[in-house]
The first five atom37 places (N, CA, C, CB, O) and aatype in JSON, in Angstrom:
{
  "aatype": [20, 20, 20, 20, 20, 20, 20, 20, 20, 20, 20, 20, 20, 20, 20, 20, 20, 20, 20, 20, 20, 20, 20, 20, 20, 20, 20, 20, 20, 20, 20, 20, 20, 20, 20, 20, 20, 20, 20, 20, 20, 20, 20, 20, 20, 20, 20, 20],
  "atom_mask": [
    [1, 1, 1, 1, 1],
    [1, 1, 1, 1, 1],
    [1, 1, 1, 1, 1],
    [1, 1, 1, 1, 1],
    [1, 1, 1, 1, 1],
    [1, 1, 1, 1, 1],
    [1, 1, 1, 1, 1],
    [1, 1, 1, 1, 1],
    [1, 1, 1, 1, 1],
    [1, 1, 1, 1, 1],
    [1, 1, 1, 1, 1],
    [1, 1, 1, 1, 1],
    [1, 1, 1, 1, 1],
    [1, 1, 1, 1, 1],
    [1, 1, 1, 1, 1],
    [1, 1, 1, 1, 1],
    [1, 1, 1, 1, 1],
    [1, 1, 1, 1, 1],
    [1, 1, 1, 1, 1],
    [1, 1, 1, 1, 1],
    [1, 1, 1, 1, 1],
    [1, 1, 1, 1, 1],
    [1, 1, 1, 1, 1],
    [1, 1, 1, 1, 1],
    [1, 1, 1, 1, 1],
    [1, 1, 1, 1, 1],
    [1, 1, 1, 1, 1],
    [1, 1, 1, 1, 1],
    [1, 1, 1, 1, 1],
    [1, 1, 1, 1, 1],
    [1, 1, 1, 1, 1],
    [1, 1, 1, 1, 1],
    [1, 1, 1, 1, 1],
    [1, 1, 1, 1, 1],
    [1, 1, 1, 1, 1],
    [1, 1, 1, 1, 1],
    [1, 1, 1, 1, 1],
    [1, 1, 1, 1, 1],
    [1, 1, 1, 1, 1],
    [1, 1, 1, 1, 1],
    [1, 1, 1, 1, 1],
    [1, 1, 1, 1, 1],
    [1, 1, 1, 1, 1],
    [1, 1, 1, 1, 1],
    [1, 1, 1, 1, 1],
    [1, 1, 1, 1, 1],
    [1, 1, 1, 1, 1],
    [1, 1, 1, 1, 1]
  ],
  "atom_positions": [
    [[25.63, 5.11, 23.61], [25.07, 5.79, 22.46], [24.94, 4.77, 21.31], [25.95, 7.0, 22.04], [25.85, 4.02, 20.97]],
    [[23.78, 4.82, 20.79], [23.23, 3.71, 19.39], [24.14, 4.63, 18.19], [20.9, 3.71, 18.95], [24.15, 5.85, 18.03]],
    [[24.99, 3.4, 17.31], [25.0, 3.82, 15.93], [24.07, 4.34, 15.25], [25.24, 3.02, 15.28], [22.93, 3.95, 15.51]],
    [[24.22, 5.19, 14.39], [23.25, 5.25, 12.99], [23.27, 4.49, 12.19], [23.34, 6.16, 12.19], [22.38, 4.62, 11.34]],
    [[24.19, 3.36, 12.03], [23.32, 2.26, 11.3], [22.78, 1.08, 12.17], [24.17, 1.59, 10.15], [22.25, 0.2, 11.5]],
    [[22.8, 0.87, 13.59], [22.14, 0.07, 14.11], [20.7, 0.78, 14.19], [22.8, -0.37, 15.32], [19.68, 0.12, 14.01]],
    [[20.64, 2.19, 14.48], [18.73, 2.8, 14.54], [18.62, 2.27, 13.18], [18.18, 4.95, 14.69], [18.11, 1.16, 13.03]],
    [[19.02, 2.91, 12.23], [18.39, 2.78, 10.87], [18.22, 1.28, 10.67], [19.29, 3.45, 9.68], [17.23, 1.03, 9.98]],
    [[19.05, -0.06, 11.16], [18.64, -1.76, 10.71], [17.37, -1.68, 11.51], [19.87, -3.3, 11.31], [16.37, -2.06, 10.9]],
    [[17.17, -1.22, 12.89], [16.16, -1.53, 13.36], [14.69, -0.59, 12.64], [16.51, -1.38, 14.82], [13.57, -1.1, 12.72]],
    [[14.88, 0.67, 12.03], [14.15, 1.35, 11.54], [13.22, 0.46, 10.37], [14.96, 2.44, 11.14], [12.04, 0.16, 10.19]],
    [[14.68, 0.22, 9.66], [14.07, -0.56, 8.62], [13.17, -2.64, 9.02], [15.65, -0.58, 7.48], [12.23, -3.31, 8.6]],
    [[14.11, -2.74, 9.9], [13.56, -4.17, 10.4], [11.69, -3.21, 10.64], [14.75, -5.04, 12.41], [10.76, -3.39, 9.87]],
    [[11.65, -2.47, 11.63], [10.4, -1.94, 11.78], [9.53, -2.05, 10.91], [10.43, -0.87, 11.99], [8.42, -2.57, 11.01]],
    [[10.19, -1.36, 9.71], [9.5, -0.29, 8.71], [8.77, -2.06, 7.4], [11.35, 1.38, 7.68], [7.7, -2.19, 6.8]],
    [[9.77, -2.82, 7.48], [9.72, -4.22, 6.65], [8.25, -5.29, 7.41], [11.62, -5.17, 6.92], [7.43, -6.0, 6.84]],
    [[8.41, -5.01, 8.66], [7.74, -5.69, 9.28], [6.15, -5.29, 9.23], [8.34, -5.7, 10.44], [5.26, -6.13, 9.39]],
    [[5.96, -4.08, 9.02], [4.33, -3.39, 9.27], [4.31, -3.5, 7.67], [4.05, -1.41, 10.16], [3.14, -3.56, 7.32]],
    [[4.96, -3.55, 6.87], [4.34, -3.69, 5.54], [4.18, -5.12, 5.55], [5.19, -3.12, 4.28], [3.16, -5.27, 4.88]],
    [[4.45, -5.91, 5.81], [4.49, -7.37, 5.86], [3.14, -7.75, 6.47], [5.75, -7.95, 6.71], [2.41, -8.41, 5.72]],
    [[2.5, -7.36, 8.09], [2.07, -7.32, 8.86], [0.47, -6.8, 7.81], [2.94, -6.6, 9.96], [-0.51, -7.54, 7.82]],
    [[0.49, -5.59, 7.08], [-0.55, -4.89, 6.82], [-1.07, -5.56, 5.76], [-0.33, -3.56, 6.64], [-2.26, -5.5, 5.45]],
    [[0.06, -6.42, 4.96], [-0.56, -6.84, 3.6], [-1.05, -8.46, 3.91], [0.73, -6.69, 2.19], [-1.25, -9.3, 3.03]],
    [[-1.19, -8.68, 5.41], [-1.94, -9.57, 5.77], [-3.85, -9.07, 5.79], [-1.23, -9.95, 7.16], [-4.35, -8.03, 6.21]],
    [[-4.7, -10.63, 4.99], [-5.81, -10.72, 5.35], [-6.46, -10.08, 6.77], [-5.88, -11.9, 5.24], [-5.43, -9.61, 7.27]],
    [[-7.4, -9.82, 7.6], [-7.9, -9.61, 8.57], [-7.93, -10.8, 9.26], [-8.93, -9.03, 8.4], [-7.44, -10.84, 10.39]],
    [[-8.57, -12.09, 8.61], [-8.44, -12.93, 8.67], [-6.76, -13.9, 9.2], [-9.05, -12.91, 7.67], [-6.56, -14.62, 10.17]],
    [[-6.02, -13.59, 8.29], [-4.75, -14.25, 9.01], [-4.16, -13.67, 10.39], [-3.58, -14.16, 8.02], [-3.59, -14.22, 11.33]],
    [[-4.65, -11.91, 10.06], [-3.51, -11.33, 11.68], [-4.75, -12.17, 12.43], [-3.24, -8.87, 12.34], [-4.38, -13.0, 13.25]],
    [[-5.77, -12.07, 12.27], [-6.83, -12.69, 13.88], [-6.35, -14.4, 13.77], [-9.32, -12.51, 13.61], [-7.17, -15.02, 14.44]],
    [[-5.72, -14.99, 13.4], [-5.23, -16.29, 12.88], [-3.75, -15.78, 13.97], [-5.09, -16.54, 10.73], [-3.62, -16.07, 15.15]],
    [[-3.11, -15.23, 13.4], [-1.45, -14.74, 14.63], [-2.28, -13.67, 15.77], [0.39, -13.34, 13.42], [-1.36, -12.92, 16.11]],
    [[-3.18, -13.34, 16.31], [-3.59, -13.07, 17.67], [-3.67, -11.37, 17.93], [-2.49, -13.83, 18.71], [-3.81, -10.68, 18.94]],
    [[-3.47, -11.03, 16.3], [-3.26, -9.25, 16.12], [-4.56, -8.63, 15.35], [-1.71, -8.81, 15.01], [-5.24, -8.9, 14.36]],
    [[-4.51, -7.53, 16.44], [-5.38, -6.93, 15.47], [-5.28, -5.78, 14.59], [-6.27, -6.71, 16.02], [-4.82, -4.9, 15.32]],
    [[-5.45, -5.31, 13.45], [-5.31, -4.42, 12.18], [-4.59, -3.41, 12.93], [-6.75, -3.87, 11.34], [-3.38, -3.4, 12.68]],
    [[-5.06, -2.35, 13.97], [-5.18, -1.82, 14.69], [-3.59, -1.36, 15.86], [-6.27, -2.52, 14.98], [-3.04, -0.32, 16.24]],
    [[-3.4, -2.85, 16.04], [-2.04, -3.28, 16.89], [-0.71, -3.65, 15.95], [-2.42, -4.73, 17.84], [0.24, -4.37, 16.25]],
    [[-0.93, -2.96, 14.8], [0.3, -3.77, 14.13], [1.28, -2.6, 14.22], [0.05, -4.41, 12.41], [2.28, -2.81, 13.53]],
    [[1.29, -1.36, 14.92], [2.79, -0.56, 14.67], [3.27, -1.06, 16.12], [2.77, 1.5, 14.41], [4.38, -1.54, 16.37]],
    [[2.15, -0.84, 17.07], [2.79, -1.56, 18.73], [3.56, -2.95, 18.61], [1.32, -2.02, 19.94], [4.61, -3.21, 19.21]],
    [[2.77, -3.99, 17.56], [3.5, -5.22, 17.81], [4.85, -4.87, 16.95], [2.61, -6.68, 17.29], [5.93, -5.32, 17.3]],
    [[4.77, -4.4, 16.3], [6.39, -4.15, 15.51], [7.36, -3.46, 16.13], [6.37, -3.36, 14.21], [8.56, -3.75, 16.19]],
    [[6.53, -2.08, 16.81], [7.61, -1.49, 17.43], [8.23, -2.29, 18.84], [7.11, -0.08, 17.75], [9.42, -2.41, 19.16]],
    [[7.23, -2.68, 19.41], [8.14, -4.14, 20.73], [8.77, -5.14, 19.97], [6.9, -5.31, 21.89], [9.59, -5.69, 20.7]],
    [[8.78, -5.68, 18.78], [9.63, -6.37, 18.39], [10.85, -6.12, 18.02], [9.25, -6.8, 17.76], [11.71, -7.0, 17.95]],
    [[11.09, -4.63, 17.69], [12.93, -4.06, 17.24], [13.32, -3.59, 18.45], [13.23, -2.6, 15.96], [14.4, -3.01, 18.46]],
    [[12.5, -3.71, 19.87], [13.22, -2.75, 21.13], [13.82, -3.62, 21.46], [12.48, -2.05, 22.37], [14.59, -3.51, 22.41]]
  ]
}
């Protein structure tokens, strides 16, 4: 069984990452290999 504060670090690692991710150019995510589109999938495989 997961803590509630290990879901919630990863919630927030999540939650830090797609704002990070979104307030990228179109230009830079196609620069890191993402598209606008793919940024909750690439975040959410990155906290699993």
């Amino acid at each position: 069984m997961k803590s509630s504060y290990g879901q919630f670090k990863k919630w927030r690692t999540y939650r830090k990452t797609v704002n990070e991710l979104s307030a990228l150019s179109n230009r830079d995510l196609n620069d890191l290999g993402i598209h606008r589109c793919d940024i909750r999938r690439v975040c959410k495989q990155s906290v699993s």
